[in-house]
N, C-alpha and C positions, 0 to 999 in steps of 0.2 A: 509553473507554480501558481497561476492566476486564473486558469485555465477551465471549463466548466467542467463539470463532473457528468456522472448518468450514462442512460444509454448513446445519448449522443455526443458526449466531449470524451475527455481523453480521463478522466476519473482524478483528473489536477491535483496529481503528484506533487508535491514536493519534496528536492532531494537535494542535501547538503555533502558535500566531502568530509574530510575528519578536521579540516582547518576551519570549518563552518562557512565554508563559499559558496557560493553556487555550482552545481555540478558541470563542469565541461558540457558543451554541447550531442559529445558524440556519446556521455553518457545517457545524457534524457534522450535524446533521438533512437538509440538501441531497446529503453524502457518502454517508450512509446510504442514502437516496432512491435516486442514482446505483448503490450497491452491491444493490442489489434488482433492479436490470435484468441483472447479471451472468447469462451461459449458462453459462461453464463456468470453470474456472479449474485452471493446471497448481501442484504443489510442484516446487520446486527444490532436494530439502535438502543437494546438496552446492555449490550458487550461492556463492560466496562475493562480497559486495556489501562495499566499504570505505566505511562510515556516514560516518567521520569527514572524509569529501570531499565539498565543496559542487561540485556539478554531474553529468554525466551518465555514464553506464557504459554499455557498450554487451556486450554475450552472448550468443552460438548455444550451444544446448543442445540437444543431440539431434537432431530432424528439424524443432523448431520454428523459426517465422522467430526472426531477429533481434529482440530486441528492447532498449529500452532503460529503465534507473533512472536517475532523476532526483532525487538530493537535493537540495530545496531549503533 
C-alpha cells in the first residue's frame, strides 16, 4: 500500500477486503505476481473516475479502445 509506483515499483496498490482490512498477504503477493507480467501501461491524468460509485465506468480516451473501471 506504501509502495512506489512507475516503471520501477510495484504501481502501489492498495487493496482492502469487504470488512475494510488489509488484504491477506497471499492476496497482494498473487496481485503483485499478476503486475510483473504487465508490457505496457497508459496515464490518464485528466480520467476523471467517481471512487465513491460501486460498479463499472466505462471511457474512450484518445485512439485507445474502450475501456472499463470497475469499483468493487
Amino acid at each position: 500500500s506504501h509502495n512506489p509506483g512507475g516503471p520501477n515499483g510495484d504501481f502501489g496498490i492498495k487493496y482492502n477486503i469487504s470488512s475494510g482490512g488489509p488484504a491477506p498477504e497471499g492476496i497482494t503477493n498473487k496481485i503483485f505476481e499478476i503486475s510483473k507480467g504487465l508490457q505496457e501501461y497508459h496515464i490518464c491524468p485528466d480520467l476523471k473516475v467517481d471512487l465513491s460509485k460501486i460498479g463499472k465506468q466505462t471511457f474512450e480516451v484518445d485512439t485507445f479502445k474502450p475501456f472499463t473501471v470497475e469499483i468493487v
